[in-house]
Each structure stands twice: as C-alpha cells, then as structure tokens.
PAKOL-277776 format. One record per residue (C-alpha): x, y, z. Coordinates in steps of 0.2 Angstrom, whole numbers, plus 5000, padded with zeros to 4 digits. Layout:
N
XYZ;...
! end
This chain:
307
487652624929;487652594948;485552544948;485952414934;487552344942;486452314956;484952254945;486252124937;486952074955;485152044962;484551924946;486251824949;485851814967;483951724963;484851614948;486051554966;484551534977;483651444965;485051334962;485051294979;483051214980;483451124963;485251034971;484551054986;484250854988;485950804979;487050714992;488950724983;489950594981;491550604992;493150594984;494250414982;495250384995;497050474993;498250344984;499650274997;501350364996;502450254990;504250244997;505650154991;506850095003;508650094994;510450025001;511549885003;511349755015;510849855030;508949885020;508949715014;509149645032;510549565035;510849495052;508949495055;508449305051;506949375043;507949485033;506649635038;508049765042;507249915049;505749905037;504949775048;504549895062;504550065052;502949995043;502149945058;502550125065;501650195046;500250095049;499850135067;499950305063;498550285052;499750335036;499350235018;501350185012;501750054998;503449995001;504049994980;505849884972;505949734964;506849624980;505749554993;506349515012;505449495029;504549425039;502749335034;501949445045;502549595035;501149625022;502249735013;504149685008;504849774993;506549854994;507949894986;509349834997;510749764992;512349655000;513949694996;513249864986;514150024985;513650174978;514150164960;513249994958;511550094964;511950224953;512050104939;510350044942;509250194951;508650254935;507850094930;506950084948;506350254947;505650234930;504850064934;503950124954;503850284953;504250314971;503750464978;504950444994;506650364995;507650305010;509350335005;510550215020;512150185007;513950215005;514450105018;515449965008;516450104998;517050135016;517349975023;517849855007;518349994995;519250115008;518450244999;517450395010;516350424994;515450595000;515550654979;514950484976;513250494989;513150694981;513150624963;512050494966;510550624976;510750744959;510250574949;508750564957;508250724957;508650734939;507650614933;506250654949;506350834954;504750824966;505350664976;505950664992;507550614998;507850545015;509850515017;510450445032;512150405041;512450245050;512450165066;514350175073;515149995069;516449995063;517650135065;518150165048;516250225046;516350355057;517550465044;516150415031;514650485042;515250675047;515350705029;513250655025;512550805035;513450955023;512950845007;511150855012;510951035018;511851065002;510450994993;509151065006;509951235004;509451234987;507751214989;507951004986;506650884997;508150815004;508250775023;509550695035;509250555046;510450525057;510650345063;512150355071;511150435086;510650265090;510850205107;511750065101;512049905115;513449805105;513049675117;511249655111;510949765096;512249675085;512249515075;513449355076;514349435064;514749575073;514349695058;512749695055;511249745067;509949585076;508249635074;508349725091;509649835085;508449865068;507049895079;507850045084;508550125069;506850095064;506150215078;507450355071;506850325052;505150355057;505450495069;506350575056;505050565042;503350555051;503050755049;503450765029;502550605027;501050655034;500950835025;501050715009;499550625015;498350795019;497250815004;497550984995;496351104998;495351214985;494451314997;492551344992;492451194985;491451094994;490950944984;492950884978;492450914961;493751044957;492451174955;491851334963;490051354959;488251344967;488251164970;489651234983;488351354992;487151234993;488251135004;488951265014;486951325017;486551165022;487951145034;487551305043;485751285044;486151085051;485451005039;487250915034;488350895048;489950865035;490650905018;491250765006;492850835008;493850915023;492851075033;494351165033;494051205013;492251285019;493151425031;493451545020;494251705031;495351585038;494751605059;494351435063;492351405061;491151415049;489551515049;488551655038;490151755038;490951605027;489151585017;489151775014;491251765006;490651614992;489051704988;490051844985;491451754975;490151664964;489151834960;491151894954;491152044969;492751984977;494051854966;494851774981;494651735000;495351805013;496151635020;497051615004;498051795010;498351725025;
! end
C-alpha cells in the first residue's frame, strides 16, 4: 500500500512539473484595481458646511488627507457642497436636521449608495433648538443602520465645544458607541470636541458654526480617527497560494512561485505576501516545497494560516 501511495505521489509530481514547462510562458493578468471605499458623510449643517463660504465642512480637507494617503474613497449622498477644487462633494448634511428627520430618511440613502462607511456628526440641533439630549435617539438611529447594513462601519462623533448646552449632549456619545462596539458592531468614536478650538479664529460670523480654519482641523481628527480602519478595508484579501488572483490554488500557482525563486519573475500579479506560506517573512524553496505539497493533497493547509 506504502509503494503504491508513493507510486501515485510520484506520477502526480511529473503531471505538476510538466504543467510548469506548458504554463511556463503564461504571464497572468493582475487583478482590477480594488474598487474605492465609499463613505457617506451624514449630519446636519456642520457636514454640509455651513460657516465655510464653500460649504466644504470638514470634508474639504479630509478628502485631500484620503487622497494623499494613497487611499481610493467615493464620497456617496444625494446633496453636493464645496469647493470647485473638490473633485468629490457628495454628502448627506443637512441644516437645521436633528436626528429623527435622518432617521426618516437613512434607509432610502443606504439603499440607494450603498456606503460602506458612514460619518455619523448629528444630534446637535435636538440639543440646541429642541432642548432634547437625544442619546436613545443617536442609539436608535446606529441600530438602523446596522439593521439594514450589518457589515458597514460606523464612525460617530461628538462635537466641537460651542455652545454650552452641547457639552451635556457630548459625554453621553462615548458609552453609546462602546455599547455598540462591545457587541462586536464596526462602530467607532471620534471625538471632536478635542479640538484645539481658537474661538477667535476657528469660528464663523455667526458664532455657531466653524470657518474653514476651524474645519480644517476637525478635519485632521476625522482622518486621524479612521485612517487605520480605512486602510485595512483597502488591503486586498489574501488566499494564500494563490498566486495568479484567480481564486484558485493549482499548478498555474507553482509555476509562479518556481519562477520567482529561480528569478525569472521578479513579482506576482497579486501581493508576495500570499506566496509565503509558513508565515516568516521571505519566500524561497521552503515556500515552493509547502504548495507542491498542498497540491499533491499531503498537507490541506499552511502553516501561516495557523498563525
């Protein structure tokens, strides 16, 4: 039984290697670039911008921030505001909105953009206009969204401190979000009301809202706050052993990684990370060795994938 096994083994092996002379010239196509995460930014008129003459709000900068990071983001909503020199100015900010009037309407946002992020800034006016510290409110309306978008994530900040009265509002924000967070919810708190805020230049002639030097720096906090997240939504998913993107763990695969090591290829069509295999940072015969093993069925995983 042994001497056959190994008979078996041995023919599979020359099927492999001969795979490897026949594909041997292929050059795979690499995969299409990721599509853009795209974020929808949701509030009243603090997102929509007012006291910035551009009515760019905090968006402005915070794309700029995005794209110098080297991130792909699609701003997502059906109002529009900024500058001309902001490529990207879809929103859903709203003056004079409190939270029952987004609630009204999230569901038809969702459903139409399909965000994969949101930027939650709202609950201000129940505060302010409706003297109404609406924490069950805010609570309600992050259970909507994940209702109808379990996987999204949920960015939920505070705001900056003017006036008083929305100071009561924003030390009730952090325990509705690690509620959420608790639960194992994609919901996050970004706390704008560490802002060092300059009333003397960082606020509008209405003395409410922020200039645009006061949204440049709330925009700094946003980013700060969901750079790390954004950027693991952006790394491609790997399927270690596969080589070629195409989902597949087969000979093609070896072909590659054979190719890489003996210098022929100096790169894989998708990320290298997916061709080392026991997990310690290079990739050599060791790595070679583990796929040719997988494929001829003698081992059903790697050992990066225990790791």
């Amino acid at each position: 039984m042994y001497k056959l096994k190994s008979r078996v083994q041995k023919m599979l092996f020359s099927v492999l290697m001969s795979s490897i002379i026949i594909i041997g010239g292929i050059v795979s196509v690499p995969n299409a670039a990721a599509s853009p995460i795209k974020i929808m930014p949701v509030g009243d008129s603090c997102t929509a911008g007012m006291g910035d003459p551009n009515m760019g709000s905090y968006r402005t900068d915070l794309y700029n921030y995005y794209k110098n990071a080297g991130l792909s983001i699609d701003f997502v909503g059906s109002q529009k505001g900024g500058p001309s020199t902001l490529p990207d100015r879809d929103n859903e900010g709203h003056s004079g909105w409190m939270i029952p009037q987004i609630a009204s309407n999230i569901n038809a946002w969702l459903n139409t953009y399909n965000p994969d992020v949101v930027l939650l800034w709202i609950g201000g006016n129940d505060a302010i206009l409706g003297n109404n510290i609406n924490t069950t409110g805010l609570s309600n309306l992050i259970d909507q969204i994940l209702n109808l978008k379990p996987q999204i994530r949920i960015f939920v900040s505070d705001y900056y401190p003017v006036p008083d009265k929305i100071k009561e509002y924003n030390v009730t924000i952090p325990g509705v979000v690690k509620q959420k967070a608790d639960a194992g919810k994609k919901v996050y708190f970004v706390k704008l009301s560490d802002m060092p805020l300059n009333k003397s230049t960082d606020i509008s002639s209405d003395g409410l809202h922020l200039n645009p030097t006061g949204y440049s720096k709330i925009a700094k906090i946003w980013y700060d706050s969901t750079i790390s997240v954004l950027r693991s939504m952006s790394e491609p998913e790997i399927l270690y052993g596969d080589l070629n993107g195409d989902k597949n763990i087969n000979s093609t695969d070896l072909a590659l990684m054979k190719r890489y090591i003996i210098g022929s290829i100096t790169e894989f069509p998708v990320p290298s990370k997916a061709a080392d295999l026991d997990g310690n940072g290079s990739i050599n015969s060791i790595d070679y060795s583990l796929l040719n093993r997988y494929l001829l069925q003698l081992i059903t995983d790697f050992p990066v994938n225990a790791k």
